[in-house]
N, C-alpha and C positions, 0 to 999 in steps of 0.2 A: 419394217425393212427386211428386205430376204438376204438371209447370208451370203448371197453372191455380193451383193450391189455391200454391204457392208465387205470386205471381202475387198472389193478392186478400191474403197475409197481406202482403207487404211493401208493397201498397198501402194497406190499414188502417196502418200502421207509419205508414209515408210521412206518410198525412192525419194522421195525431194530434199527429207531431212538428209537421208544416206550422202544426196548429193552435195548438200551444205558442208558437212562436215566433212567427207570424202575429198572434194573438190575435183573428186573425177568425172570425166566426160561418157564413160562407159560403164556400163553394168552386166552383169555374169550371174544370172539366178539359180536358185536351186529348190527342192522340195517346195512347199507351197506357193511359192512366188511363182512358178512353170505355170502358173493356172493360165490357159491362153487368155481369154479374156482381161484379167485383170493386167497382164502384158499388153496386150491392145490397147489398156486405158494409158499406161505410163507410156507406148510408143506416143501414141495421139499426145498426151503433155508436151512433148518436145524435152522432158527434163535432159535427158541421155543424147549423144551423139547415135552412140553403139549401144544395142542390147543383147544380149548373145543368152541362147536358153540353150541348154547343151540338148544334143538330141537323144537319148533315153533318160530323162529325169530320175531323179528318185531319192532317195536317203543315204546313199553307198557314199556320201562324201562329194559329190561331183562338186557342189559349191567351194567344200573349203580346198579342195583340189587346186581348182579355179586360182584361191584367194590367194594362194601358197604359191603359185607358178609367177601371179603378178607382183608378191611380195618382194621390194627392194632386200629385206632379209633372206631370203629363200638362196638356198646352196646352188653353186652354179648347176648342178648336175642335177637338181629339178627340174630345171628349166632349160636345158639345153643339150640334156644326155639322150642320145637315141637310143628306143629300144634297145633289150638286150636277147637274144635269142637263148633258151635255156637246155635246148635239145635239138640232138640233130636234123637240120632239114631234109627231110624223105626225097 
């Protein structure tokens, strides 16, 4: 079996359990979950409503960003504080 095709099956696994337990309708991916393909497989499932891949992936946190903006615990000002400007606009 080629790492790819192992690869989108334990990521179908991954999301479905995620959804059991999660019980949510939407999923926010990050670092190797972004693989397009292996997201093709989990849209095709139908597990998810929504699947959102942020658009420059990578390890800088985008997921637990994500995970922290949708957390019921999360400080209001994660979630709802605009930008702050730190230097004069030119």
């Amino acid at each position: 079996m080629a790492p790819q095709e192992r690869t989108e099956q334990v990521m179908v696994h991954l999301t479905r359990r995620a959804r059991v337990l999660a019980g949510s309708r939407r999923l926010c991916v990050g670092g190797v979950a972004t693989n397009c393909v292996s997201i093709g497989k989990i849209i095709e499932a139908g597990i998810f409503d929504e699947v959102f891949v942020p658009p420059a992936p990578g390890d800088a946190g985008t997921a637990i960003g994500a995970a922290l903006a949708r957390s019921p615990a999360a400080p209001a000002a994660a979630t709802s504080a605009p930008p702050t400007r730190t230097s004069p606009s030119a």
